[in-house]
C-alpha positions as CSV (number, residue, x, y, z in Angstrom):
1,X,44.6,203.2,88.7
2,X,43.7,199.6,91.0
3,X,39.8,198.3,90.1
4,X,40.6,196.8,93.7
5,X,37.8,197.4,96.3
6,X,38.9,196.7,99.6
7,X,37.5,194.1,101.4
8,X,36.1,194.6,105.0
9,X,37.4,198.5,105.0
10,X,34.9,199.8,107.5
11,X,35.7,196.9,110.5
12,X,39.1,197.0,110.1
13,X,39.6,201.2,110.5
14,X,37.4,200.4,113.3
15,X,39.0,197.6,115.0
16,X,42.7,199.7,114.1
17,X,41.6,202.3,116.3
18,X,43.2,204.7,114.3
19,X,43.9,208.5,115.2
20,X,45.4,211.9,113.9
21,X,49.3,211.0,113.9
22,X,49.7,207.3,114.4
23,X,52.2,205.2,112.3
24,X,50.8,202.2,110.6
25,X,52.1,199.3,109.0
26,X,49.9,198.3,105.6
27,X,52.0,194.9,104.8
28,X,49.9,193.7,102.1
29,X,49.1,197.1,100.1
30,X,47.5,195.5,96.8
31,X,45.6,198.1,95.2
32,X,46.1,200.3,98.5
33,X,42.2,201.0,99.1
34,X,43.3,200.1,102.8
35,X,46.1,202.3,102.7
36,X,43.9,205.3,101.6
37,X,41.5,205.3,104.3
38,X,43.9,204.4,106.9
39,X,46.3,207.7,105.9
40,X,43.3,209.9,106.3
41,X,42.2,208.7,109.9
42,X,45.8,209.2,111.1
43,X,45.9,212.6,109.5
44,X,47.4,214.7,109.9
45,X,50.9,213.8,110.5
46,X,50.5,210.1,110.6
47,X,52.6,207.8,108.6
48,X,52.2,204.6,106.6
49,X,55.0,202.0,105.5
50,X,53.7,200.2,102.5
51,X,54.8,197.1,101.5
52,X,53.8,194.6,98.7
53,X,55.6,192.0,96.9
54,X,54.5,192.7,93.6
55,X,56.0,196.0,92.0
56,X,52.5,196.2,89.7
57,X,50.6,197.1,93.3
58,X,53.6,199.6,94.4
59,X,53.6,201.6,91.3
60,X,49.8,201.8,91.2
61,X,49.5,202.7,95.3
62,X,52.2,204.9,94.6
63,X,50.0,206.6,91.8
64,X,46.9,206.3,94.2
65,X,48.3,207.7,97.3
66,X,50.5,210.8,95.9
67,X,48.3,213.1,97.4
68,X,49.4,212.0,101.1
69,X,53.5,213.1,99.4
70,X,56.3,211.3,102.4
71,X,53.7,210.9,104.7
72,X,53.9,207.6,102.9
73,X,56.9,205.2,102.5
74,X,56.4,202.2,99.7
75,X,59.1,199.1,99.8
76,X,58.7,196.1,97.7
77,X,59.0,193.0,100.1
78,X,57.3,189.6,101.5
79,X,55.7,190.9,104.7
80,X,57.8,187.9,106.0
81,X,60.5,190.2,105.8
82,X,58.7,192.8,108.0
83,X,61.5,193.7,110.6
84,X,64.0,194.3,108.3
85,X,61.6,196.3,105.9
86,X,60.3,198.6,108.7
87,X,64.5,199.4,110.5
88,X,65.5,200.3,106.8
89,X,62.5,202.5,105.4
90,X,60.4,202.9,109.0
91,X,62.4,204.4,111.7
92,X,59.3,205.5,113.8
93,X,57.1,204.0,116.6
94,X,54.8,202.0,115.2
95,X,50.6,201.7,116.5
96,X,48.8,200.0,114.2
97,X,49.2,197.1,111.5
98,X,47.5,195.7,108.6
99,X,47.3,192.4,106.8
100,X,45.2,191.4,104.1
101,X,45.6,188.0,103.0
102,X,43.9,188.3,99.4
103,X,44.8,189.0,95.9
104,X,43.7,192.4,94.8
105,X,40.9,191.8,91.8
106,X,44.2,193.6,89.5
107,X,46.1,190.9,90.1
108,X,43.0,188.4,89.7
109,X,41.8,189.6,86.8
110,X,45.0,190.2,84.8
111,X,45.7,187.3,82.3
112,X,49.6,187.4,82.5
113,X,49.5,186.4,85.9
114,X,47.6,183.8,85.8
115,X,45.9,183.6,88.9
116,X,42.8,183.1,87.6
117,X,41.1,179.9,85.5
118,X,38.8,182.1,84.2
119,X,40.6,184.1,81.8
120,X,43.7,182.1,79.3
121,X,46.7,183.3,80.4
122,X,50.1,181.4,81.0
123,X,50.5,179.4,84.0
124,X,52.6,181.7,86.7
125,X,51.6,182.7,90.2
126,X,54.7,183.7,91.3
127,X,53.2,187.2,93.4
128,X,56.7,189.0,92.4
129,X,55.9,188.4,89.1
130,X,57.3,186.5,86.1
131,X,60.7,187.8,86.2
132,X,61.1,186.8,89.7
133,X,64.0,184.2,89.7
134,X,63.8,183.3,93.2
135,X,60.3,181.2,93.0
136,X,59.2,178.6,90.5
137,X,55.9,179.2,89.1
138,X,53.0,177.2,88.7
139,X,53.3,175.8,85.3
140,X,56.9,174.4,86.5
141,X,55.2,172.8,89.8
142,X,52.4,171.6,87.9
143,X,54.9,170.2,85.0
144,X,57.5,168.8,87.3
145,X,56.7,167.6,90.8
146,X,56.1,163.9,91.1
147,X,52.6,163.1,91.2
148,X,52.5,162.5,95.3
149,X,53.9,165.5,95.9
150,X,51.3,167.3,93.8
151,X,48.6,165.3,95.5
152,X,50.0,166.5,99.3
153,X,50.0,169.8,97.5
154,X,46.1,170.2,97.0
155,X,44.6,168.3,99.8
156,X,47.4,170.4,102.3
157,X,46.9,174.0,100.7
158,X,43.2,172.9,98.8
159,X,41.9,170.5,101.3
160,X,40.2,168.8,98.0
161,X,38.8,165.4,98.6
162,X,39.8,164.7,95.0
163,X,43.4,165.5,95.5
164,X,44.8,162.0,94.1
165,X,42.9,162.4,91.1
166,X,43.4,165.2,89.8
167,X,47.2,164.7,90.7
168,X,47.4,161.4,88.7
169,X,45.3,163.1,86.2
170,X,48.1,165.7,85.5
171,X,50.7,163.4,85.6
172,X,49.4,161.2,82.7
173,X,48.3,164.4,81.0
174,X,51.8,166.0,81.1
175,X,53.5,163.0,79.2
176,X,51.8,163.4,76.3
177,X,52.5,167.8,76.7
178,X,53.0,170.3,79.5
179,X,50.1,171.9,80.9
180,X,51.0,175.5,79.7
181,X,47.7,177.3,80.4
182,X,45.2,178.5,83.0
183,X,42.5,177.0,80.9
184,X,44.0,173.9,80.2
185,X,45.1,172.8,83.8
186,X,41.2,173.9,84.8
187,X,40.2,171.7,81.7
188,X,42.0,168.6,83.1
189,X,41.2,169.4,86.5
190,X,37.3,169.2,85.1
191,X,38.1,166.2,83.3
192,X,39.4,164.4,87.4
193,X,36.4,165.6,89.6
194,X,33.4,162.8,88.9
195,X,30.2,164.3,87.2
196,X,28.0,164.0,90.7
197,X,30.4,165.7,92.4
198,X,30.4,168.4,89.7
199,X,26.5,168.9,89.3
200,X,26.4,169.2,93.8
201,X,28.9,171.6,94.0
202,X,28.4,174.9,94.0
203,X,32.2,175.9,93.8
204,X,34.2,175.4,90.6
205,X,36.5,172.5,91.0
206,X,39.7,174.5,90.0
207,X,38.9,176.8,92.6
208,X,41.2,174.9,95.5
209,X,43.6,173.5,93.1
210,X,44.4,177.0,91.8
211,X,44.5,178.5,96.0
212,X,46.6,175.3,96.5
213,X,49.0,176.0,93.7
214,X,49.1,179.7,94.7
215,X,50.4,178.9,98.5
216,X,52.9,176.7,97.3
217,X,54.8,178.7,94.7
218,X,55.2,181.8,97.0
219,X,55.0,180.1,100.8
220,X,52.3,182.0,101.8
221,X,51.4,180.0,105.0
222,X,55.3,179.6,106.6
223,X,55.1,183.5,105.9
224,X,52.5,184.2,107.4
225,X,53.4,181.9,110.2
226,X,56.4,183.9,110.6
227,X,54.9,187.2,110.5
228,X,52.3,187.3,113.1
229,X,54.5,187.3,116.6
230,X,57.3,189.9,114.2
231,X,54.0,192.4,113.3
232,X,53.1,192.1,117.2
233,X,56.4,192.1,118.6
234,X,56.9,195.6,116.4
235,X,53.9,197.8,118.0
236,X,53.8,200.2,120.6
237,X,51.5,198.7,123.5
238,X,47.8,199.5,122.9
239,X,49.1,198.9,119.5
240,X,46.1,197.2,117.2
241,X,47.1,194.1,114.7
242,X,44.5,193.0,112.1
243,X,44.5,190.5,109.7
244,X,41.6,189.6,107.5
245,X,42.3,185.6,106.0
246,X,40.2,184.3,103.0
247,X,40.4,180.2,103.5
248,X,40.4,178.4,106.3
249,X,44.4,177.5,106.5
250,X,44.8,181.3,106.6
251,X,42.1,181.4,109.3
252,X,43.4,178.4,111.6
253,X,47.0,180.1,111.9
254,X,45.9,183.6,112.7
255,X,43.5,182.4,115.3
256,X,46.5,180.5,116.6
257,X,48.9,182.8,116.5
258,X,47.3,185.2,118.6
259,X,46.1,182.6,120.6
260,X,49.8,181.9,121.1
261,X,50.5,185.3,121.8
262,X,47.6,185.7,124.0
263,X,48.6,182.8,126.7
264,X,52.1,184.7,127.3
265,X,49.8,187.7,127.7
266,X,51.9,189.9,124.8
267,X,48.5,190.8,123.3
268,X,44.9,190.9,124.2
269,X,42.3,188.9,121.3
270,X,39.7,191.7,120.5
271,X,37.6,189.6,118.5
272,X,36.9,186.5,120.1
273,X,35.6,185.2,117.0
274,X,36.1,186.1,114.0
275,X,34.4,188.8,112.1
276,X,32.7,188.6,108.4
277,X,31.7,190.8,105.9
278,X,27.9,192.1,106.0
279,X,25.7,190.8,103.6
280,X,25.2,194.0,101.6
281,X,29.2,193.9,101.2
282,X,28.9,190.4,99.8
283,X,26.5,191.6,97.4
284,X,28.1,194.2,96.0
285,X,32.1,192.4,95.9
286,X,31.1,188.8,95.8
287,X,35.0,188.1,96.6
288,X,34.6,189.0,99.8
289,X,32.0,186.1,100.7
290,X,34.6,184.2,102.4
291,X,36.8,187.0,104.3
292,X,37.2,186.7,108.1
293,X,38.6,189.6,110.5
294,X,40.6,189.1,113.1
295,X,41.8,191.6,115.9
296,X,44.4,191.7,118.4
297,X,45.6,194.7,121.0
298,X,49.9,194.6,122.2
299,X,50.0,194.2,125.6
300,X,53.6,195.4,127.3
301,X,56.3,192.9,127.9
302,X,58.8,191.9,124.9
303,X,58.1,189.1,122.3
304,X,61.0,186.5,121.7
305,X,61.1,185.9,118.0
306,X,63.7,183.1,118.4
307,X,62.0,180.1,117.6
């Protein structure tokens, strides 16, 4: 069973406008908290296509959400591959969809993916997991890529002022032995930042270099890129599209996107800025602090998804 506790549940049911038989796209499922609330506003008779890259999330959603039986169809998938994922397993009009941008806490707090600086564990990332052949993981970036491209790396994905030196930092350290470990790349990473900037901070200085590390071994921003005019392009008009980001890259290209969108008039922007967690949320699942909410309606006319 997930530990996951979805983040920004009650806004984004409301800004879906769900109701009794509606088909909805989930295409981030994680530890399918989402999913679950969104299959019983659409009840009954409503169905959900949920998709996920890792195959840990399916099988535990697929656990989670028996009790809905085929009102529910699971496929394993980058959400980048959203039109083909919804013509083979979703042959339905479709009214609402869902993105969540974050890792569920299951994949955060599990060692052998190492997401996650705070536990050892090896050096991976790779959302598919570590059998996935397709992506190189983070150890292999970390070990490998020539110190400027590792520097472009976390002051693109990280924005961290401190990008060149930690980048040279791993360089030097890697001669003398790869950086295997969480712990040791957060170590070195430590060992960059300088002492004042440490003591001001209130942020750990792994934090960006892990989030950078993370978008570069599975794409996540050209995906995401990709995705937002295919999700739009796929819903019925009226049709709601949310997507709740966690950093400001993630953030930037939503609010573009629809912004995009919205001066061809294919949707209508329901939240003109963006909307965060209460503060009561906060304090009860700190990792939703930095979450933002963002809501668009389909208007008619067809969207060209030739670039």
């Amino acid at each position: 069973m997930s530990n996951h506790i979805p983040v920004m549940l009650a806004e984004a049911i409301e800004y879906l406008n769900l109701k009794p038989r509606m088909n909805v796209i989930d295409g981030t499922l994680g530890g399918g908290g989402h999913a679950e609330a969104i299959l019983e506003k659409i009840s009954p008779g409503g169905k959900l296509l949920g998709i996920d890259l890792d195959d840990e999330a399916i099988a535990r959603a697929k656990e989670r959400l028996s009790r809905f039986g085929n009102r529910v169809i699971l496929a394993q998938g980058n959400f980048r591959e959203l039109a083909a994922l919804r013509q083979n397993y979703f042959p339905y009009p479709v009214f609402a969809a869902l993105l969540d941008l974050g890792l569920s806490s299951d994949q955060l707090d599990n060692p052998r993916r190492g997401f996650s600086f705070l536990t050892e564990g090896p050096l991976d990332m790779r959302l598919r997991g570590r059998g996935d052949a397709s992506t190189i993981s983070a150890r292999e970036v970390v070990n490998t890529a020539p110190e400027a491209d590792l520097a472009r790396i976390f002051r693109q994905y990280g924005e961290d002022r401190f990008a060149n030196a930690i980048a040279h930092t791993l360089a030097v350290a890697r001669e003398r032995k790869p950086i295997e470990t969480t712990q040791a790349l957060a170590s070195l990473i430590v060992s960059a930042v300088p002492p004042h900037a440490r003591r001001v901070s209130r942020v750990h200085p792994a934090t960006r270099i892990f989030q950078a590390l993370r978008i570069a071994v599975n794409q996540e921003l050209g995906s995401l890129e990709e995705t937002l005019p295919v999700a739009a392009g796929l819903l019925e008009p009226q049709g709601r599209f949310v997507v709740i980001s966690f950093h400001s890259l993630e953030d930037r290209i939503v609010k573009h996107g629809f912004n995009a969108l919205a001066r061809k008039k294919l949707v209508r922007i329901i939240t003109k800025s963006p909307r965060v967690p209460l503060l009561e949320e906060v304090m009860r699942n700190p990792r939703a602090r930095s979450a933002k909410l963002r809501a668009a309606e389909r208007a008619a006319g067809k969207i060209d998804l030739i670039q």
